[in-house]
N, C-alpha and C positions, 0 to 999 in steps of 0.2 A: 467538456471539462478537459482541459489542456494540460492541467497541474498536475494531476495525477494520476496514472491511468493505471486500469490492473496489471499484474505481470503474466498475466495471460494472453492479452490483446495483442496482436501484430495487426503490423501496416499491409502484410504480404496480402496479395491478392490470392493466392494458393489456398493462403490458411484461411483467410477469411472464406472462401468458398467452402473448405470443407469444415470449416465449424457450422455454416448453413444446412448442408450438408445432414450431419450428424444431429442436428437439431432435429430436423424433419422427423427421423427415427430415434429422438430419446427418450425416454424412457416408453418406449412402445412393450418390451419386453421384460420389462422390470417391474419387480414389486417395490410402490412408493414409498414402503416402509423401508426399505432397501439402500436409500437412496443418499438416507443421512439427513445432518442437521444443516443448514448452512443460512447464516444471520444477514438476514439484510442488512444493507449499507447504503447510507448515502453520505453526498460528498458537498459541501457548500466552497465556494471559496470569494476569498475577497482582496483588494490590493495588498491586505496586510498579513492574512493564512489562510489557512486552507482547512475546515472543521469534519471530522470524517467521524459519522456516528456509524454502530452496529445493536441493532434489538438483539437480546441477548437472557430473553425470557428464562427465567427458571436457574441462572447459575450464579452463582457467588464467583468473588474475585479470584478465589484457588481453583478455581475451574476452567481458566485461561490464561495464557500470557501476551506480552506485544513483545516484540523484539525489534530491534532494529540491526540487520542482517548485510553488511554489504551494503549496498544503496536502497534498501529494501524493509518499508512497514510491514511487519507479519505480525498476525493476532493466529493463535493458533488456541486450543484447547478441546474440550469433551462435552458435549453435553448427554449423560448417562440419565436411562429412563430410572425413574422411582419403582420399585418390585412391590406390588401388590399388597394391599394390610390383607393379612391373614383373616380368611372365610372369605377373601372377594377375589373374584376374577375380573381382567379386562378385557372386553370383548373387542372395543373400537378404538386406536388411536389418531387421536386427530395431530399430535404434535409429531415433529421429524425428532431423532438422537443421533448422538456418534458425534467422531471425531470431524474436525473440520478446522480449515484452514483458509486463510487468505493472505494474499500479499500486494502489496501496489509496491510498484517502483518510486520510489521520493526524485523529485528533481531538484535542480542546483539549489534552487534560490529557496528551500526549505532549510531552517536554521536547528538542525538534528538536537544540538546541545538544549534548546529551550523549550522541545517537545512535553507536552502535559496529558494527562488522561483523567478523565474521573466516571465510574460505574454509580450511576443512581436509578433506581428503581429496573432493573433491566436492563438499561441504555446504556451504552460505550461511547463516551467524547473522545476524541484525540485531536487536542490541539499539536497541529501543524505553523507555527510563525514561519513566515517569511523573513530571508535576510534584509538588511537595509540595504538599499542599493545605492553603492557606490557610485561617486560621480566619474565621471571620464575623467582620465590621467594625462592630463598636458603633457608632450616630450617635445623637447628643445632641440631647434636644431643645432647642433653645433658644427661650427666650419673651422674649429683650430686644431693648427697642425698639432701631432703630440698625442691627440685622444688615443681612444684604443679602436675605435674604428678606422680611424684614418691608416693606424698601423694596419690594419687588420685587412685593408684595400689596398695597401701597397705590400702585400704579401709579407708582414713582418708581424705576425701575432705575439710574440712573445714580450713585446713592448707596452 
């Protein structure tokens, strides 16, 4: 997927190593309750956008935002656990909470202004459209004296 990539991803060979790295050992010492909520994504794309869903189990639309940040899709919000009905206890949780965040960097040819989303049953759409692509821009040569290059070759810009 070339369109969009996380803003975490480098090309570096460094970083790449030590995100292997740290893989190896993560969460070896951590409780996975610990760890937080964080929504799967995936990404489709096609000549004409780029469709990027997020599962998003359990939250209403006031429970996150997207922003668009700098050159930058960010979905950010909370998913906070539900506290016990009164006389029960929870002994085992299977679902992650907490705050969480992502961001992908947008490239050129996404068209920011016509970005859509819609939340149904869980699931996050963000339509990404792609700009129209422009044809190539014929430039004429011109060889008459007078223009503003010609001045500008014979050291006389101000003509």
């Amino acid at each position: 997927m070339k369109a969009l990539v996380p803003a975490w991803r480098s090309n570096s060979i460094a970083h790449n190593w030590f995100n292997e790295f740290d893989q190896l050992f993560e969460g070896l010492f951590e409780n996975p309750q610990a760890q937080g909520f964080h929504p799967a994504c995936e990404i489709e794309e096609s000549e004409k956008f780029v469709l990027v869903s997020f599962d998003l189990p359990g939250l209403e639309e006031k429970d996150f935002k997207i922003e668009i940040d700098k050159n930058f899709l960010v979905l950010s919000g909370e998913r906070v656990r539900k506290l016990a009905s009164e006389g029960t206890t929870h002994t085992t949780y299977g679902s992650m909470y907490g705050v969480f965040r992502k961001s992908f960097r947008l490239p050129e040819s996404i068209d920011i202004d016509k970005i859509e989303a819609d939340y149904t049953h869980g699931v996050l759409k963000i339509l990404l459209p792609k700009k129209e692509k422009e044809p190539a821009k014929k430039i004429e040569i011109q060889t008459k004296k007078g223009n503003l290059l010609s001045s500008i070759l014979k050291g006389n810009p101000s003509t």
